[in-house]
N, CA, C and O atoms as a Maestro MAE file, in Angstrom:
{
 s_m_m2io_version
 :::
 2.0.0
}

f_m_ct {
 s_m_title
 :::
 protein
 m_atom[280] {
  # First column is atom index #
  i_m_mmod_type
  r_m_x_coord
  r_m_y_coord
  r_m_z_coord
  i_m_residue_number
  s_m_chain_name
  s_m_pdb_residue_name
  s_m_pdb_atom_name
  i_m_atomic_number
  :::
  1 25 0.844 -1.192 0.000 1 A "UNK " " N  " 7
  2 3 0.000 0.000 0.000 1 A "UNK " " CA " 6
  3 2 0.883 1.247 0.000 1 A "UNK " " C  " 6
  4 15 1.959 1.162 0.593 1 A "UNK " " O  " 8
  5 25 0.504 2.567 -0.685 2 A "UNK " " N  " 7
  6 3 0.845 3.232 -0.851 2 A "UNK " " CA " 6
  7 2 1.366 4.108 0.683 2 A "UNK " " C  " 6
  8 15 2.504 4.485 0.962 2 A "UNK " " O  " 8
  9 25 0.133 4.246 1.480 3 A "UNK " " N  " 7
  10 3 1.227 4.327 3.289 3 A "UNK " " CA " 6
  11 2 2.372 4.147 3.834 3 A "UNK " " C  " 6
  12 15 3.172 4.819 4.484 3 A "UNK " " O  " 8
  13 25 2.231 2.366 3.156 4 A "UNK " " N  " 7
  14 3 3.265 1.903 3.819 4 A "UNK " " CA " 6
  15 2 5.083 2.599 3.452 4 A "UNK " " C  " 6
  16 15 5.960 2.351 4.280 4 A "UNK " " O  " 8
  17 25 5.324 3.182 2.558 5 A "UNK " " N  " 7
  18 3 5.997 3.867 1.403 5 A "UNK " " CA " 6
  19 2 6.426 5.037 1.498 5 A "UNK " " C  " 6
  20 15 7.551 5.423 1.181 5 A "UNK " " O  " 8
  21 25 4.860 6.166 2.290 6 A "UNK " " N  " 7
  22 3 5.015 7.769 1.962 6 A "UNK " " CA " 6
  23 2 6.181 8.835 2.341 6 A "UNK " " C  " 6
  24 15 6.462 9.933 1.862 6 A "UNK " " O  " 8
  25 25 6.801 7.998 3.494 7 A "UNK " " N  " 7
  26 3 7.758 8.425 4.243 7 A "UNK " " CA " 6
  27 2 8.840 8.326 3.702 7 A "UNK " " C  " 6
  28 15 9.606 9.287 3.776 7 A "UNK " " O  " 8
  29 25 9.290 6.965 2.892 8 A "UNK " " N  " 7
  30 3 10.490 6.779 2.463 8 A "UNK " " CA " 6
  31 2 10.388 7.478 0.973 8 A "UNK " " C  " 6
  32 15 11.352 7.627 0.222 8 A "UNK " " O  " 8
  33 25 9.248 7.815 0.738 9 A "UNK " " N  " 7
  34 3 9.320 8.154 -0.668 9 A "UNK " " CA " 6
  35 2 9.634 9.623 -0.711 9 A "UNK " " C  " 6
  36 15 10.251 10.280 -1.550 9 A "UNK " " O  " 8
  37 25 8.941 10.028 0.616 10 A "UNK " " N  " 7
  38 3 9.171 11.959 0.787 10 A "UNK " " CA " 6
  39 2 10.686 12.317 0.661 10 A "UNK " " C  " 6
  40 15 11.231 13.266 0.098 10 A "UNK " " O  " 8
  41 25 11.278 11.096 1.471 11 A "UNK " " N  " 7
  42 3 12.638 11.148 2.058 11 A "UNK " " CA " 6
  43 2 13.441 11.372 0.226 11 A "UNK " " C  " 6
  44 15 14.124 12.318 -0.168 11 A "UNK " " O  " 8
  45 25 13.056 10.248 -0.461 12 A "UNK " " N  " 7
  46 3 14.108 10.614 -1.790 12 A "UNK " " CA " 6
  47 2 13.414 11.625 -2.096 12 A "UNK " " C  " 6
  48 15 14.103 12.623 -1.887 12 A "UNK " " O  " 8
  49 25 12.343 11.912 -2.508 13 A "UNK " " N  " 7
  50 3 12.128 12.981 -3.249 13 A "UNK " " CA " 6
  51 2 12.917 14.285 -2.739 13 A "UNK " " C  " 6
  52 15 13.585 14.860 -3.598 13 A "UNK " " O  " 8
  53 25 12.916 14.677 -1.779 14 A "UNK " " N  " 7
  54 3 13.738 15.672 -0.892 14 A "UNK " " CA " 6
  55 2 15.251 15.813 -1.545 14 A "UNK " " C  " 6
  56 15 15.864 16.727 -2.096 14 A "UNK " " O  " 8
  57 25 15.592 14.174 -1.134 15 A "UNK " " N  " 7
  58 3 16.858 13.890 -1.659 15 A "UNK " " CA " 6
  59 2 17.082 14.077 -3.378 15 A "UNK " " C  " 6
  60 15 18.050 14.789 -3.648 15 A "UNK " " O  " 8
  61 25 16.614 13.745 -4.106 16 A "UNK " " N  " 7
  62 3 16.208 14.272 -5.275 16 A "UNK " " CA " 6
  63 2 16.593 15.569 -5.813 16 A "UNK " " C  " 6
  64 15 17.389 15.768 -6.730 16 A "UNK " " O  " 8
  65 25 15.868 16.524 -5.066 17 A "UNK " " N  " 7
  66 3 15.339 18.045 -5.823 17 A "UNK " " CA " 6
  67 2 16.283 18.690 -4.906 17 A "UNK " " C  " 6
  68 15 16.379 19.908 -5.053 17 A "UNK " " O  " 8
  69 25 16.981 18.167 -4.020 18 A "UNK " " N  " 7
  70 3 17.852 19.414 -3.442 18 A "UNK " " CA " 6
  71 2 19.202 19.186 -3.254 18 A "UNK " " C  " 6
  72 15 20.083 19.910 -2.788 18 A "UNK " " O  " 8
  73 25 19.221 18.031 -3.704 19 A "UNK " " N  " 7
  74 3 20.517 17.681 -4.037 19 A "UNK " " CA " 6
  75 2 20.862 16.936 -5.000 19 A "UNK " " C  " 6
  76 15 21.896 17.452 -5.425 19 A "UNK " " O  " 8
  77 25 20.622 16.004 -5.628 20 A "UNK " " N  " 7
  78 3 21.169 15.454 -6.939 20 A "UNK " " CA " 6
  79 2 20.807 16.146 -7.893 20 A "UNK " " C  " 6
  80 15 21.720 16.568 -8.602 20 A "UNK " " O  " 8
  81 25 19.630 16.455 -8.206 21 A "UNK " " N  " 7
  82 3 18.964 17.352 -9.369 21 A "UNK " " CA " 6
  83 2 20.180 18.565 -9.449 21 A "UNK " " C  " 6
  84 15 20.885 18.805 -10.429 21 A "UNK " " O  " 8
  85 25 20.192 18.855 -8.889 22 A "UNK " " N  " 7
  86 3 21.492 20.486 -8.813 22 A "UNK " " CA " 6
  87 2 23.043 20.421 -8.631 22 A "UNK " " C  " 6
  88 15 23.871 21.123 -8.051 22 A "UNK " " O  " 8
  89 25 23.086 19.136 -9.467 23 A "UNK " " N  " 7
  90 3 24.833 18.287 -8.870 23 A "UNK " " CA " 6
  91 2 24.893 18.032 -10.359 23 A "UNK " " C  " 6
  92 15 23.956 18.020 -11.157 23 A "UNK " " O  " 8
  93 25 26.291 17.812 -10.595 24 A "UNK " " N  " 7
  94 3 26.829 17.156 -11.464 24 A "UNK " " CA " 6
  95 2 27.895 16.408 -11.116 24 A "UNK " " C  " 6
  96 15 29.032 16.690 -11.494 24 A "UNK " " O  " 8
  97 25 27.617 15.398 -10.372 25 A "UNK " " N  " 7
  98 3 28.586 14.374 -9.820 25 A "UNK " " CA " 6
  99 2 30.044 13.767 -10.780 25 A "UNK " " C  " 6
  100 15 29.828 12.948 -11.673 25 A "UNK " " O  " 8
  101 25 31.169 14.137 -10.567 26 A "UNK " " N  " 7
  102 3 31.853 13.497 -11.624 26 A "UNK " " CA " 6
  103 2 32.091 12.070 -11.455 26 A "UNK " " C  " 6
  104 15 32.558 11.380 -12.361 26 A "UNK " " O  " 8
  105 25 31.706 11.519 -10.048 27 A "UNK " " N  " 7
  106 3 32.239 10.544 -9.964 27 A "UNK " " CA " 6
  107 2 31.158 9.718 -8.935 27 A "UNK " " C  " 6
  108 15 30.367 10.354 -8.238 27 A "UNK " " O  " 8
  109 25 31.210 8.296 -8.918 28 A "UNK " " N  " 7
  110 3 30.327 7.414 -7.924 28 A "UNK " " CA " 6
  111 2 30.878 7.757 -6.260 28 A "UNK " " C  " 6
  112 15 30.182 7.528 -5.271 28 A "UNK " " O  " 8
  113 25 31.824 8.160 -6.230 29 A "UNK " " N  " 7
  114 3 32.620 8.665 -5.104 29 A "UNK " " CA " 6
  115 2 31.885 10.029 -4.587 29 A "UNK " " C  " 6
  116 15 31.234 10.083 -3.543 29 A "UNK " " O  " 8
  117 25 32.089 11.109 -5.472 30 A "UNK " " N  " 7
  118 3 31.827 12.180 -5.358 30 A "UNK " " CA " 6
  119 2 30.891 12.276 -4.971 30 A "UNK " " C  " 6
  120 15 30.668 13.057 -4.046 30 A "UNK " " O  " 8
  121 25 29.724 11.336 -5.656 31 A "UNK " " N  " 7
  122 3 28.059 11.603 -5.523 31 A "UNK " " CA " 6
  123 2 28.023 10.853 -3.761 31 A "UNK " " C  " 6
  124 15 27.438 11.361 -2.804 31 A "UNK " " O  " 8
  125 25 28.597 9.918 -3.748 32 A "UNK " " N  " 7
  126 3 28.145 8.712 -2.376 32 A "UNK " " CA " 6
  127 2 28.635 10.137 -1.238 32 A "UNK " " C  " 6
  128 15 27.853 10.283 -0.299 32 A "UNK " " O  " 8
  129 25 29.922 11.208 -1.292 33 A "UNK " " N  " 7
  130 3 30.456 11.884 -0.301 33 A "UNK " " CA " 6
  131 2 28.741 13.121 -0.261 33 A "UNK " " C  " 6
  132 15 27.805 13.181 0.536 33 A "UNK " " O  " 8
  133 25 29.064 13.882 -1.521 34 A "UNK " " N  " 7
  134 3 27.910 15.017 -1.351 34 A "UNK " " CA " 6
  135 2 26.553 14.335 -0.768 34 A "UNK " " C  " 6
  136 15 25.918 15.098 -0.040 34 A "UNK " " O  " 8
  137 25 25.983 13.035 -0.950 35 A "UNK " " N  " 7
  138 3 24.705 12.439 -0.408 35 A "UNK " " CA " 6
  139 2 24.684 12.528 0.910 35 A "UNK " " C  " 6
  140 15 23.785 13.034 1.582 35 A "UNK " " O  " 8
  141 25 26.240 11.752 1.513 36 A "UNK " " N  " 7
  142 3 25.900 12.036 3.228 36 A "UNK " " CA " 6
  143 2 26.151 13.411 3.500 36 A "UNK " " C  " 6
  144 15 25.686 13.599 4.625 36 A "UNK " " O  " 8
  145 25 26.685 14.573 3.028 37 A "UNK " " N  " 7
  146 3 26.688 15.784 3.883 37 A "UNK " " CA " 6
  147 2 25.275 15.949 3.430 37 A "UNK " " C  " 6
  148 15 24.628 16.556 4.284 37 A "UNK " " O  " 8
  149 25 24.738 15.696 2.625 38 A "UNK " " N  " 7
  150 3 22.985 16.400 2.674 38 A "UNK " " CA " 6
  151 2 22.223 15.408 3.440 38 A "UNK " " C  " 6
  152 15 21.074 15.685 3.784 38 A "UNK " " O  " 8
  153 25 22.710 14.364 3.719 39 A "UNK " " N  " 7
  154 3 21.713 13.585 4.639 39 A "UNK " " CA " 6
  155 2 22.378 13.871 6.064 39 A "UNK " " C  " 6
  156 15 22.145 13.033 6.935 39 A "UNK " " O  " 8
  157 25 23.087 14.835 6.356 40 A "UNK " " N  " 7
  158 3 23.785 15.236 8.026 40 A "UNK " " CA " 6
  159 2 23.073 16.646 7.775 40 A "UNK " " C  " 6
  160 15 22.879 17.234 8.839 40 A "UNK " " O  " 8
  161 25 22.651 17.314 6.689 41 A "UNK " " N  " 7
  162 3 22.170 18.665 6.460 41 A "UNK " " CA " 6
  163 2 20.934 18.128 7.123 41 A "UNK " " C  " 6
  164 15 20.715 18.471 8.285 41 A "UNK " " O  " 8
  165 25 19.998 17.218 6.426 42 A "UNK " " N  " 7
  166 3 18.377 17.041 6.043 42 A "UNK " " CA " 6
  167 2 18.119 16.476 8.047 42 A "UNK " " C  " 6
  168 15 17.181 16.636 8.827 42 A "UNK " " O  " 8
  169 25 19.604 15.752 8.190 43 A "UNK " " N  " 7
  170 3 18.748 15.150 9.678 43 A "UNK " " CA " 6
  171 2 19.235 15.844 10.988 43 A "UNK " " C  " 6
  172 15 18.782 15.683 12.121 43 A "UNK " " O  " 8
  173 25 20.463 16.815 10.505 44 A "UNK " " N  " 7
  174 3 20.904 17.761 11.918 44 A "UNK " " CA " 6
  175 2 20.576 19.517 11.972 44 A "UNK " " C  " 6
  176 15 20.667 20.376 12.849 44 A "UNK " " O  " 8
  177 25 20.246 19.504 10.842 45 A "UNK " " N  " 7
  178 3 20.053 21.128 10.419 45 A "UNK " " CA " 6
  179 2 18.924 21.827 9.665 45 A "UNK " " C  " 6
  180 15 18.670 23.021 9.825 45 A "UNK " " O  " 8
  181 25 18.187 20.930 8.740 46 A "UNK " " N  " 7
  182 3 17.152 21.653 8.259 46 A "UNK " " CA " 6
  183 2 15.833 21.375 9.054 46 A "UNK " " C  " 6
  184 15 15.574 20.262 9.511 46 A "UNK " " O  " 8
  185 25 15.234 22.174 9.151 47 A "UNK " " N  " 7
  186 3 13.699 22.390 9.887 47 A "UNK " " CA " 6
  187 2 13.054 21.488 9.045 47 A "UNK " " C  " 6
  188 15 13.506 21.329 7.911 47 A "UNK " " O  " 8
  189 25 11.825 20.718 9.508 48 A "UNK " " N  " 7
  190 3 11.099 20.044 9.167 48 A "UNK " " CA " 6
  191 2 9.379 20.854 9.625 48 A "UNK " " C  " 6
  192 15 9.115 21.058 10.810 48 A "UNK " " O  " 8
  193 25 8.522 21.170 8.662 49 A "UNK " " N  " 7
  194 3 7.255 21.497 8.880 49 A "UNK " " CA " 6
  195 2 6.661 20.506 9.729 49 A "UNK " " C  " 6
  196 15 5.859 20.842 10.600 49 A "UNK " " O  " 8
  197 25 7.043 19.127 9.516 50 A "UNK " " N  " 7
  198 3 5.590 18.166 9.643 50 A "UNK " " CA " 6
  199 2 5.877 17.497 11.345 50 A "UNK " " C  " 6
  200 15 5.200 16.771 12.073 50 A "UNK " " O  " 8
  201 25 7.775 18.434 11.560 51 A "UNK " " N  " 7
  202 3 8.000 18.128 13.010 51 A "UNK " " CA " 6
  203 2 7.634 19.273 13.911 51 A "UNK " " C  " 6
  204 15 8.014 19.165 15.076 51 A "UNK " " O  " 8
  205 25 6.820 20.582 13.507 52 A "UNK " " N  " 7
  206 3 6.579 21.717 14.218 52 A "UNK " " CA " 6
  207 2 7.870 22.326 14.112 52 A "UNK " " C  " 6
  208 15 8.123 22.858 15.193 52 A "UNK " " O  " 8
  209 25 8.886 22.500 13.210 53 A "UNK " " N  " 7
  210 3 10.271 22.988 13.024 53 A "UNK " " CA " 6
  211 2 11.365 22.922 13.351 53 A "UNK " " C  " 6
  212 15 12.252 23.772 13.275 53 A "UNK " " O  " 8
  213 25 11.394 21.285 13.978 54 A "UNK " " N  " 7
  214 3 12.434 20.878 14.883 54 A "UNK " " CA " 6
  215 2 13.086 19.943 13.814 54 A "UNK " " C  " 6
  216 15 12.365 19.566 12.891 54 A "UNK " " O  " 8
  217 25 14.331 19.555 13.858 55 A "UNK " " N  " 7
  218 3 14.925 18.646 12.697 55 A "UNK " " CA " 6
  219 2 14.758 17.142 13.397 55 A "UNK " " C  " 6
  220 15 14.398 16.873 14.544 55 A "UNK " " O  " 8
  221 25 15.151 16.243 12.290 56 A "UNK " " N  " 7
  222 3 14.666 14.683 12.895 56 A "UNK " " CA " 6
  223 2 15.655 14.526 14.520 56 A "UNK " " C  " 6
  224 15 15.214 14.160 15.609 56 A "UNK " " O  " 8
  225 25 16.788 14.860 14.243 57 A "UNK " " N  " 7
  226 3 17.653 14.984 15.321 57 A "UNK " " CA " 6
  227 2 17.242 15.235 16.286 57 A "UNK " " C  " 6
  228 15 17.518 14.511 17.243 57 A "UNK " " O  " 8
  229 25 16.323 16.483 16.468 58 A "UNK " " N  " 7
  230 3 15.771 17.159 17.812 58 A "UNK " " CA " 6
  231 2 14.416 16.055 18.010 58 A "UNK " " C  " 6
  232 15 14.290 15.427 19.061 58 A "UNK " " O  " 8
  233 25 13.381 15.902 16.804 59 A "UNK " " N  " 7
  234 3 12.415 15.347 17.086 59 A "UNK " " CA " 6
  235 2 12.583 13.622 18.088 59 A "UNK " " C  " 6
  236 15 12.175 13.312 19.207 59 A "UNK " " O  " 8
  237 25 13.409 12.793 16.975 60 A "UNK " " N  " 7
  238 3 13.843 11.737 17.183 60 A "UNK " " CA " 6
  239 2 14.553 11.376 18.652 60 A "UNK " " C  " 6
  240 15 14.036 11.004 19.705 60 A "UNK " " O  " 8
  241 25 15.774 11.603 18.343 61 A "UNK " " N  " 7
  242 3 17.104 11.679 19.084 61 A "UNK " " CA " 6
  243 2 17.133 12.383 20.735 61 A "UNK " " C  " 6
  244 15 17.525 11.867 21.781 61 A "UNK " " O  " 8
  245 25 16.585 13.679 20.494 62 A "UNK " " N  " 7
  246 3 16.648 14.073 21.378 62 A "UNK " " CA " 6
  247 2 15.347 13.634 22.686 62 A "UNK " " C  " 6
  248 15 15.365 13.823 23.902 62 A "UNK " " O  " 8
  249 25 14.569 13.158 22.018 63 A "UNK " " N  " 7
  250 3 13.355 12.677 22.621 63 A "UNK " " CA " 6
  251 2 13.725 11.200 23.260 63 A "UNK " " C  " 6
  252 15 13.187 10.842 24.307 63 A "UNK " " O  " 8
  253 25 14.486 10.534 22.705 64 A "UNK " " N  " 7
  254 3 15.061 8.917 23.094 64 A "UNK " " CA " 6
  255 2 16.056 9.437 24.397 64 A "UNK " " C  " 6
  256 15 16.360 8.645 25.289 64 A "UNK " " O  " 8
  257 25 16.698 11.388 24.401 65 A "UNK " " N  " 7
  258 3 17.841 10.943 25.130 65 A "UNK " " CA " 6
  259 2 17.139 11.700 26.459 65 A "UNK " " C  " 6
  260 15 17.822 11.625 27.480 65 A "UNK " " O  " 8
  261 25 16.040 12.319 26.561 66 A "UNK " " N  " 7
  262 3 15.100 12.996 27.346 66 A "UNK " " CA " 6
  263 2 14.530 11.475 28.299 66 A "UNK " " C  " 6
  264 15 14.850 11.199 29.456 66 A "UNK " " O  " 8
  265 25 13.679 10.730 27.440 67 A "UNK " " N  " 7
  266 3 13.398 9.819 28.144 67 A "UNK " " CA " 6
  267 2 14.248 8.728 28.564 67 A "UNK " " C  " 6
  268 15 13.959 8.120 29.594 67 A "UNK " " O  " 8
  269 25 15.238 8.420 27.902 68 A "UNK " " N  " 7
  270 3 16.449 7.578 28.618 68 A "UNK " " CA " 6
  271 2 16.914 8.714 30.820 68 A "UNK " " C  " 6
  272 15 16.788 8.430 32.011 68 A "UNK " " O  " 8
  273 25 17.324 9.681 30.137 69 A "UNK " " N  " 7
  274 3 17.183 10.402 31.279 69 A "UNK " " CA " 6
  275 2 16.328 10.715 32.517 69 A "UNK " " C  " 6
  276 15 16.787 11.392 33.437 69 A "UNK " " O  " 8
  277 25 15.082 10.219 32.533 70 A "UNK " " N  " 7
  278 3 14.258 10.083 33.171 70 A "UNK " " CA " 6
  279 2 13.909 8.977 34.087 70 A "UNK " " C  " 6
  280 15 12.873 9.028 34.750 70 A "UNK " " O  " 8
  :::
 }
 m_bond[279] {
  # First column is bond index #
  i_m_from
  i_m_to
  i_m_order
  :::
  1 1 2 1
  2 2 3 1
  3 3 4 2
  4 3 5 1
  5 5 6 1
  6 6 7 1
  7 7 8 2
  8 7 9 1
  9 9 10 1
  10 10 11 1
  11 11 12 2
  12 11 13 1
  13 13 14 1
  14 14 15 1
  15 15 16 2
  16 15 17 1
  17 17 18 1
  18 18 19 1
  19 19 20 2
  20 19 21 1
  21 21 22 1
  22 22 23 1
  23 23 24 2
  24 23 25 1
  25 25 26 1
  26 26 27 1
  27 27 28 2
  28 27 29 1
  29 29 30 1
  30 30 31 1
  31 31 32 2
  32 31 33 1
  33 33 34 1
  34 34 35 1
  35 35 36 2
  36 35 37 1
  37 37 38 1
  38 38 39 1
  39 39 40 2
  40 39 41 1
  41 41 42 1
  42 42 43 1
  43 43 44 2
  44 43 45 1
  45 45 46 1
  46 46 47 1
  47 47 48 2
  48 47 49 1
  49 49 50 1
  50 50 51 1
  51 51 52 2
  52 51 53 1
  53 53 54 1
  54 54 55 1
  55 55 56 2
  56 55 57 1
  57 57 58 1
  58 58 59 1
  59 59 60 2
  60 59 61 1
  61 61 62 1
  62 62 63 1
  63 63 64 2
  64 63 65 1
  65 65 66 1
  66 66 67 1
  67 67 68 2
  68 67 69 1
  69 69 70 1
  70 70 71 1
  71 71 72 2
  72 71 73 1
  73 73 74 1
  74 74 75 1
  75 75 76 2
  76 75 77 1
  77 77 78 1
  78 78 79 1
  79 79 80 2
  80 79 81 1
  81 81 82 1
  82 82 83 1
  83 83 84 2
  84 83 85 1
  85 85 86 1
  86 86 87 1
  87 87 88 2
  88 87 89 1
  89 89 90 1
  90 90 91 1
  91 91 92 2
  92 91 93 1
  93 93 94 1
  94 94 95 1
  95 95 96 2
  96 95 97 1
  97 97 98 1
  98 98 99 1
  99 99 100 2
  100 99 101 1
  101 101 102 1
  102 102 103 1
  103 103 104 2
  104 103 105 1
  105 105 106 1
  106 106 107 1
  107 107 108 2
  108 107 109 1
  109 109 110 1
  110 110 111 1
  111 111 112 2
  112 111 113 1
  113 113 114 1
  114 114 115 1
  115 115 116 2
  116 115 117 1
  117 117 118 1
  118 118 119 1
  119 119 120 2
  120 119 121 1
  121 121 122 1
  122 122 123 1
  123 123 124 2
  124 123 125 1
  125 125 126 1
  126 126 127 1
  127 127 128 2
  128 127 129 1
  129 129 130 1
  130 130 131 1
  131 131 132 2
  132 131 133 1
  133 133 134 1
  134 134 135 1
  135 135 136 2
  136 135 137 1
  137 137 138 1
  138 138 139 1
  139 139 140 2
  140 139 141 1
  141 141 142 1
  142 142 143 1
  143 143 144 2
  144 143 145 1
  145 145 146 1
  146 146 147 1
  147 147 148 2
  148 147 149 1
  149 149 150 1
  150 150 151 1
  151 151 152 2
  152 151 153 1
  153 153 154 1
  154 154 155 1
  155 155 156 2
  156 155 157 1
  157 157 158 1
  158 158 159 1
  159 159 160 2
  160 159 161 1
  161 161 162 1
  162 162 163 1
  163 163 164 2
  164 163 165 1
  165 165 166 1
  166 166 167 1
  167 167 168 2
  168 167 169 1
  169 169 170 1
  170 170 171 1
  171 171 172 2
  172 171 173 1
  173 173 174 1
  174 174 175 1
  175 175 176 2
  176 175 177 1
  177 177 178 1
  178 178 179 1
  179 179 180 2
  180 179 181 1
  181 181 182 1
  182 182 183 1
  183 183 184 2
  184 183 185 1
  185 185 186 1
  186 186 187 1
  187 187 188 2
  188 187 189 1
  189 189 190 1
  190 190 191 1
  191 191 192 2
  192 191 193 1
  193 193 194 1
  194 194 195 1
  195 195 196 2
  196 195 197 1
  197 197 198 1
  198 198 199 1
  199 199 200 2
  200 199 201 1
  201 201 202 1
  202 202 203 1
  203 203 204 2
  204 203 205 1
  205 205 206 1
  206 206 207 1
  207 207 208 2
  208 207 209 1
  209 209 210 1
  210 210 211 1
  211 211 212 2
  212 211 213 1
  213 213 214 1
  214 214 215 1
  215 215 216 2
  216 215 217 1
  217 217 218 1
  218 218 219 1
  219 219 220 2
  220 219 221 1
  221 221 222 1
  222 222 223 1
  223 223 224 2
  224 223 225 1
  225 225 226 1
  226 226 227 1
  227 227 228 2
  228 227 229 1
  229 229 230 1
  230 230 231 1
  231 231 232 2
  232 231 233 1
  233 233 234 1
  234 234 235 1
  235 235 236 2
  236 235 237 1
  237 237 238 1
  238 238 239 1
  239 239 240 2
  240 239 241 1
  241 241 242 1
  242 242 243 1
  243 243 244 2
  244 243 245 1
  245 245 246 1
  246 246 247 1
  247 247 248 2
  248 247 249 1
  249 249 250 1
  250 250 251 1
  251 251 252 2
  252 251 253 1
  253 253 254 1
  254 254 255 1
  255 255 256 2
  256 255 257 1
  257 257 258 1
  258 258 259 1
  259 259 260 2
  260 259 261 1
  261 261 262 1
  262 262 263 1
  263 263 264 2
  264 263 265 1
  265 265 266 1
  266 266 267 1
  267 267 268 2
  268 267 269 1
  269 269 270 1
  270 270 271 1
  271 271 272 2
  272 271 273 1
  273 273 274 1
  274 274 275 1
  275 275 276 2
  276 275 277 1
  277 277 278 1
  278 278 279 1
  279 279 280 2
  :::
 }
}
């Protein structure tokens, strides 16, 4: 089902249009290095709408290390 999917699909599309689309990778190297700094961009630094503007880091992460602490 299409649900099961929407998340991982948002995730490339993102990945997609804001970073490969606007690259010209010369190399399988090049492309694999620029992918993880935009996936350390997308999960430590950019705001997310659908998290109230907190990045997955804050939403996720920081919520596991709140309740570990408790």
């Amino acid at each position: 089902a299409w649900r099961d999917n929407v998340f991982v699909e948002r995730l490339w599309r993102s990945v997609k249009y804001e970073e490969v689309y606007l690259r010209a990778y010369e190399s399988l190297s090049e492309a694999r290095a620029s992918i993880a700094r935009y996936r350390a961009f997308y999960n430590e630094r950019r705001p997310h709408a659908s998290l109230d503007g907190r990045t997955p880091d804050e939403a996720y992460i920081g919520a596991k290390e709140t309740a570990m602490a408790a």
